[in-house]
ZAZA-267276 format. One line per 2 residues: number of its first residue (from 1); their letters; for each residue x, y, z of N, C-alpha, C, CB. Coordinates in nm, 2 decimals. Glycine has a CB too. Example, Ala and Ser with C-alpha at 12.3 -4.5 7.8 and 13.67 -1.06 7.14 Angstrom:
<rs>
1	as	1.32,-0.57,0.78,1.23,-0.45,0.78,1.32,-0.33,0.78,1.13,-0.45,0.90; 1.28,-0.22,0.71,1.37,-0.11,0.71,1.29,0.00,0.79,1.41,-0.06,0.57
</rs>
This chain:
<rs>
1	xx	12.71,11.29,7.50,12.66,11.27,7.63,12.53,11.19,7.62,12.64,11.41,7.70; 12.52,11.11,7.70,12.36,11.02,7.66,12.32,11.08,7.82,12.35,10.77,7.64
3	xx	12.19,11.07,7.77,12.10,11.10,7.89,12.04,10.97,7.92,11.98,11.22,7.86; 12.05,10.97,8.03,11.97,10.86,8.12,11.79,10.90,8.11,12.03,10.88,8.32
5	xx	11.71,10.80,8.12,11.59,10.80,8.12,11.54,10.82,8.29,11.56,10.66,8.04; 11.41,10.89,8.32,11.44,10.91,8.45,11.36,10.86,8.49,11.47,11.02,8.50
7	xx	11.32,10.78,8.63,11.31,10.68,8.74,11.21,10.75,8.78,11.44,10.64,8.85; 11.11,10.62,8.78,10.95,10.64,8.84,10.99,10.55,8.98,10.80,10.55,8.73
9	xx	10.97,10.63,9.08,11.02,10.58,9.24,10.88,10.57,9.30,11.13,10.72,9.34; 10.83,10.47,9.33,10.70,10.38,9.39,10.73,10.34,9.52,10.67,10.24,9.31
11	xx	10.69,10.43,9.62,10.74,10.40,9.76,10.61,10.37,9.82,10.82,10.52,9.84; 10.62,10.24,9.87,10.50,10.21,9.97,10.52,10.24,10.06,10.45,10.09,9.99
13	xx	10.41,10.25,10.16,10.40,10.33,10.35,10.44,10.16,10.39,10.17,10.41,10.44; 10.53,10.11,10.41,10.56,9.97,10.44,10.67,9.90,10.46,10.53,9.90,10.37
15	xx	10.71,9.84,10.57,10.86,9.80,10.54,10.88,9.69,10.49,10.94,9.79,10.65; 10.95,9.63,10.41,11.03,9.53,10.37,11.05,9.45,10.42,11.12,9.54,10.35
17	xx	11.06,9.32,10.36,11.11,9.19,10.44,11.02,9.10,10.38,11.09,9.18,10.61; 11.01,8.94,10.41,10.93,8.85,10.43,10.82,8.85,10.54,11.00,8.76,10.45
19	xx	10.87,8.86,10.66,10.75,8.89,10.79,10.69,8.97,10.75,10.78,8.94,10.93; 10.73,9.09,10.73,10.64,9.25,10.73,10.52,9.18,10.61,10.76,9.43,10.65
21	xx	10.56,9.13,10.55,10.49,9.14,10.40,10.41,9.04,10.46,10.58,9.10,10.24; 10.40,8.94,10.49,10.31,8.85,10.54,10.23,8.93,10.65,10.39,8.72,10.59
23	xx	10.28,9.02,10.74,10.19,9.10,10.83,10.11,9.19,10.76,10.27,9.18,10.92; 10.18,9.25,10.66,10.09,9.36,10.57,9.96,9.29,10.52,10.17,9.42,10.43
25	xx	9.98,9.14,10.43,9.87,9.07,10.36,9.76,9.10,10.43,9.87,8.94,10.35; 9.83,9.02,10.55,9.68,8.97,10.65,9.60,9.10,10.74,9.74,8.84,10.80
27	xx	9.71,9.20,10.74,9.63,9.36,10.80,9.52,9.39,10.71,9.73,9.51,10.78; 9.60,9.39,10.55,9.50,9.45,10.47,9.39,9.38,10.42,9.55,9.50,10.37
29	xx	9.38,9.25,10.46,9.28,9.14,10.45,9.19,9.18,10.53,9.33,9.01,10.47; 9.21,9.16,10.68,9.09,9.16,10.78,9.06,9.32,10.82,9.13,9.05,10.93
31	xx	9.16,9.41,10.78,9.09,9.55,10.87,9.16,9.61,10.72,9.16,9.62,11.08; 9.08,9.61,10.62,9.18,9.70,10.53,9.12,9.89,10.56,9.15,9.64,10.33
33	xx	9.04,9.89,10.64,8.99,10.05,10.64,9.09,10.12,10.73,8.84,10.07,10.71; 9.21,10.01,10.81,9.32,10.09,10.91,9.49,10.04,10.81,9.31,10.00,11.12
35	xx	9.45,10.01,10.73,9.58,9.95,10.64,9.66,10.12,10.64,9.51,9.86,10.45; 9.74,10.10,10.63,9.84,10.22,10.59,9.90,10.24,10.45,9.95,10.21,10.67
37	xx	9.92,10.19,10.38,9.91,10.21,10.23,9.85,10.19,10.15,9.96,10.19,10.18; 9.76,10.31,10.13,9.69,10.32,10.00,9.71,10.28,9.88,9.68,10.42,9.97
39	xx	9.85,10.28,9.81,9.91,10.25,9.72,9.91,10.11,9.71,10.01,10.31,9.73; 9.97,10.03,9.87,9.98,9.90,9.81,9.86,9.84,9.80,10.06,9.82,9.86
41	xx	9.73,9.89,9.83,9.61,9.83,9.87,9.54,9.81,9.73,9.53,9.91,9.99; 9.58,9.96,9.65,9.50,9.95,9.53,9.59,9.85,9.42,9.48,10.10,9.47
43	xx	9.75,9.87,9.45,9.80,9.82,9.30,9.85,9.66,9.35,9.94,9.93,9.22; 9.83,9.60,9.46,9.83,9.46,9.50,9.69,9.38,9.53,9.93,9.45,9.62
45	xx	9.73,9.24,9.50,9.63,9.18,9.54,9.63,9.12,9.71,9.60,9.09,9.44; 9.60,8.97,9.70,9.61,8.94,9.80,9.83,8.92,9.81,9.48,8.80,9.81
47	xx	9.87,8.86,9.71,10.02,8.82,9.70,10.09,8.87,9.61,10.05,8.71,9.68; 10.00,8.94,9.51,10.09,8.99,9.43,10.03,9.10,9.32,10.15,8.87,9.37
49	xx	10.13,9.15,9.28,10.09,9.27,9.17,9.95,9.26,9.10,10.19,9.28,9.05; 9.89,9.35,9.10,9.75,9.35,8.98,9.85,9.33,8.84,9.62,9.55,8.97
51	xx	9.74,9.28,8.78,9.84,9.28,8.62,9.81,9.37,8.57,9.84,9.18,8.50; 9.70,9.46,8.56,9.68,9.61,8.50,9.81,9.74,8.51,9.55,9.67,8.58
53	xx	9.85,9.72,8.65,9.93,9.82,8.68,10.05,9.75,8.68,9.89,9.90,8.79; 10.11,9.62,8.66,10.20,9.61,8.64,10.24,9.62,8.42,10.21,9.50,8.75
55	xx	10.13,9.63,8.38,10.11,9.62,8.24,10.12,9.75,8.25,9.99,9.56,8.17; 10.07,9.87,8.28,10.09,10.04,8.27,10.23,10.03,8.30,9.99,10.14,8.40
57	xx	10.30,9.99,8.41,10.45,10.05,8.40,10.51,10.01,8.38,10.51,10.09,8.46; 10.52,9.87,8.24,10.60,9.81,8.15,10.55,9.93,8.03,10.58,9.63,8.12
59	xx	10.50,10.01,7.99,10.42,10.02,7.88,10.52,10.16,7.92,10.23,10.00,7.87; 10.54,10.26,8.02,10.60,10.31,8.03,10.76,10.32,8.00,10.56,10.31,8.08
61	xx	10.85,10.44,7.94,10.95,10.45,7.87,11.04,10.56,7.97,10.92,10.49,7.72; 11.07,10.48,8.11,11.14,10.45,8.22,11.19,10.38,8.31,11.12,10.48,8.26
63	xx	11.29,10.40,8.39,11.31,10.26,8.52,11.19,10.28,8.59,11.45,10.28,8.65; 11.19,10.21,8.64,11.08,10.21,8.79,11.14,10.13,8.85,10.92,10.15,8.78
65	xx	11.15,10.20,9.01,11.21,10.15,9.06,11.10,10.18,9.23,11.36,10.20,9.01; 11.10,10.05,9.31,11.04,9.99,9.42,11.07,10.02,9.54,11.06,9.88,9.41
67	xx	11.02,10.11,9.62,11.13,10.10,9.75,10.99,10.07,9.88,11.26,10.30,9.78; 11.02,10.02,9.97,10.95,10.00,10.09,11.04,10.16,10.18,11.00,9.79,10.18
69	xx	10.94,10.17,10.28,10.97,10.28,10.35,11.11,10.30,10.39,10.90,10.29,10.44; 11.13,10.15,10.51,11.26,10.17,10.53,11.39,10.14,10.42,11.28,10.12,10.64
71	xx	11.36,10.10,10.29,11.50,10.13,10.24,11.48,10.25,10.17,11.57,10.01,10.13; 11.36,10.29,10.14,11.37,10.44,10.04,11.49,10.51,10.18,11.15,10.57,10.00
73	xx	11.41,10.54,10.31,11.47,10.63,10.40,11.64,10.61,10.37,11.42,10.59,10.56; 11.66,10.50,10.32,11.86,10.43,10.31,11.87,10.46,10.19,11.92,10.24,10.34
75	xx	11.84,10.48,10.14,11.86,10.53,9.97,11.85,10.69,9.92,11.73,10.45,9.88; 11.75,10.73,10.02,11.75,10.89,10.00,11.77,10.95,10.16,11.57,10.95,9.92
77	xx	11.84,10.94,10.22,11.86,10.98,10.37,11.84,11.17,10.38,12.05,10.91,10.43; 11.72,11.16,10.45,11.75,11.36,10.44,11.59,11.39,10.36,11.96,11.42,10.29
79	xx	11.53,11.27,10.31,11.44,11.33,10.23,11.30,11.28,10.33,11.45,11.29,10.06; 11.23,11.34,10.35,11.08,11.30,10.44,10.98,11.33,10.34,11.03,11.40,10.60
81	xx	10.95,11.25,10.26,10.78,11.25,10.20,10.75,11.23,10.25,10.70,11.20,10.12; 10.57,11.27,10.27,10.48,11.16,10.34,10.44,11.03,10.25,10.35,11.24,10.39
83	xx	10.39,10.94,10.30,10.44,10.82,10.22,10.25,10.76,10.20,10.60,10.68,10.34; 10.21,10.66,10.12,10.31,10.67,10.04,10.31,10.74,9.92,10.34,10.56,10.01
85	xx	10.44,10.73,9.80,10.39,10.83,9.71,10.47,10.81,9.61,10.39,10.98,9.76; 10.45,10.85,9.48,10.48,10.78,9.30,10.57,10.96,9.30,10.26,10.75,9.13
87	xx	10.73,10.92,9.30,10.83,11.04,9.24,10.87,10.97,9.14,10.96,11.10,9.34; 10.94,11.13,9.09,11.04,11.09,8.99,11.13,11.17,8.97,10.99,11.08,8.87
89	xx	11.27,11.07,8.94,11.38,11.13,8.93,11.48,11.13,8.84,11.43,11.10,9.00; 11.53,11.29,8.79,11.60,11.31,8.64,11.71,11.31,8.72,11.57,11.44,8.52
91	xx	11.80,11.19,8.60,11.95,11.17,8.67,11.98,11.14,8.76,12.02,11.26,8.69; 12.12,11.24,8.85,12.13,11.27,8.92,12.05,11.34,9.06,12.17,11.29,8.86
93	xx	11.97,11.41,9.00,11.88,11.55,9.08,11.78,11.45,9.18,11.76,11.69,8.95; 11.71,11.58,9.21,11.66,11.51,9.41,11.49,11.44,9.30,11.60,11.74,9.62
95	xx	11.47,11.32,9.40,11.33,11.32,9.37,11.24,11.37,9.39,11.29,11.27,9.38; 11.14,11.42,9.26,11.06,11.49,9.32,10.89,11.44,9.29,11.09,11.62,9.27
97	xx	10.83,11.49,9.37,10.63,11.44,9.40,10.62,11.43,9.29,10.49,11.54,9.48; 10.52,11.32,9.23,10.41,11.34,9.15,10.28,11.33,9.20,10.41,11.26,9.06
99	xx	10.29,11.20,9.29,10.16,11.17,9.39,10.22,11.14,9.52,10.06,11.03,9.34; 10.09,11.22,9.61,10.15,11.18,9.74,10.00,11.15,9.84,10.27,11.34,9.80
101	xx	10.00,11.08,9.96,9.90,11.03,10.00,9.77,11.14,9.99,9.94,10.98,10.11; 9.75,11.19,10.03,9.65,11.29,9.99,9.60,11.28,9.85,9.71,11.43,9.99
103	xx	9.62,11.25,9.77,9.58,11.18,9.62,9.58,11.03,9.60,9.68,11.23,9.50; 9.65,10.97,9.64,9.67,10.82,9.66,9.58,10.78,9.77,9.80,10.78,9.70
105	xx	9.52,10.82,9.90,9.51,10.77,9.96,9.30,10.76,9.96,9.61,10.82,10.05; 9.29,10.86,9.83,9.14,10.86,9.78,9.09,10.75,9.68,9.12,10.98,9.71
107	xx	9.21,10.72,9.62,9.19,10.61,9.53,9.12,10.50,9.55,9.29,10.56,9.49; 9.07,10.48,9.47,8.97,10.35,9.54,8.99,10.24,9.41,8.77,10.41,9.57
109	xx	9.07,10.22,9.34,9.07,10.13,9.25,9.24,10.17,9.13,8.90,10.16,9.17; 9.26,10.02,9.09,9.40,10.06,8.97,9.38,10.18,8.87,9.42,9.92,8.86
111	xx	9.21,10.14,8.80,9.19,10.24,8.68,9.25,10.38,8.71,9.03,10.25,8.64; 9.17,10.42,8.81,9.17,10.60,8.89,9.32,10.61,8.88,9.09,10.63,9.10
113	xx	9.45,10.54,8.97,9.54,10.57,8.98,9.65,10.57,8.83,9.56,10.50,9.08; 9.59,10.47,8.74,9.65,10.49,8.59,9.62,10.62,8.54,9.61,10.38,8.49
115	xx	9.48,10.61,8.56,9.47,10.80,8.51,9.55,10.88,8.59,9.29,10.88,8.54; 9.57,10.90,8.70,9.64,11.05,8.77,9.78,10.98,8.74,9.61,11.11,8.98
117	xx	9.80,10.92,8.70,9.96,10.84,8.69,9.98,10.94,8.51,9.95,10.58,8.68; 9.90,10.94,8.46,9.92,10.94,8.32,9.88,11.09,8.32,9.85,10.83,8.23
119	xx	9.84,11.15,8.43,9.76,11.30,8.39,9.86,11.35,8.46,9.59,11.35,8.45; 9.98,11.31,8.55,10.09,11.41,8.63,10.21,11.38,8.50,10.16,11.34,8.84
121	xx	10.20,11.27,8.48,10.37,11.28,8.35,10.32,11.32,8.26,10.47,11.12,8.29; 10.20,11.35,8.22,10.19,11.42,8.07,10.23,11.58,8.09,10.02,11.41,8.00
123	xx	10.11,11.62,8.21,10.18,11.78,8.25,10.32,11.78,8.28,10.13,11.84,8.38; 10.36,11.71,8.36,10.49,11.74,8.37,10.55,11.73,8.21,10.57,11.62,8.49
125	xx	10.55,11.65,8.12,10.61,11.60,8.00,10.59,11.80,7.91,10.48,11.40,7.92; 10.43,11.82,7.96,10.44,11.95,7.88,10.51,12.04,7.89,10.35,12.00,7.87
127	xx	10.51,12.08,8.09,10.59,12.18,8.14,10.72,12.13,8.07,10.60,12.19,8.31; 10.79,12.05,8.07,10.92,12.04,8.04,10.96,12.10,7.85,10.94,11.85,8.08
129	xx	10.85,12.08,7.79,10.84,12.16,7.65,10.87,12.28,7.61,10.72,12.17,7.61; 10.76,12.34,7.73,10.73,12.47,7.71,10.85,12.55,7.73,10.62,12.52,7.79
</rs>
């Protein structure tokens, strides 16, 4: 039986698209204190990924996998996190929190969020030991 490696799920507070994303830039450009995702504010720049945090979750030994609000809602139908927020999922089974805005939405920089990124999967990594 092989086990699957399990899925770091990165859901921004944001929808998808070309428009949206061009709407999001320029929100979080001129009023970023009313921006709505924390997440994407810290780990994007103006167009694209920081390379720090896109180097942290290549360095990682999982999928990662991307969802904007409205396709996570089409992909997990039935599940309401508050958004946005870093799950993970073994297998099959439901996704579950690691970070959710309430922790994300304090962040004020990539570094801080690589640390609580690396301080929830290590506990979790231990609970799973013990």
């Amino acid at each position: 039986m092989t086990q699957t490696k399990p899925k770091l799920l990165i859901v921004y507070n944001a929808d998808g698209g070309i428009l949206n994303a061009l709407v999001h830039a320029v929100h979080k450009s001129v009023f970023p204190a009313t921006y709505p995702c924390s997440l994407c504010a810290v780990t994007y720049g103006a167009v694209s990924m920081r390379k720090v945090w896109r180097q942290f979750l290549d360095s990682l030994d999982m999928e990662k996998v991307f969802h904007h609000r409205d396709d996570f809602a089409a992909d997990y139908p039935g599940h309401d996190f508050a958004l946005p927020a870093i799950l993970i999922r073994e297998g099959d089974g439901q996704p579950e929190l690691l970070l959710g805005p309430e922790q994300l939405d304090q962040m004020t920089d990539v570094a801080e969020l690589i640390a609580a990124t690396e301080l929830v999967l290590s506990q979790r990594q231990k609970a799973e030991a013990a």
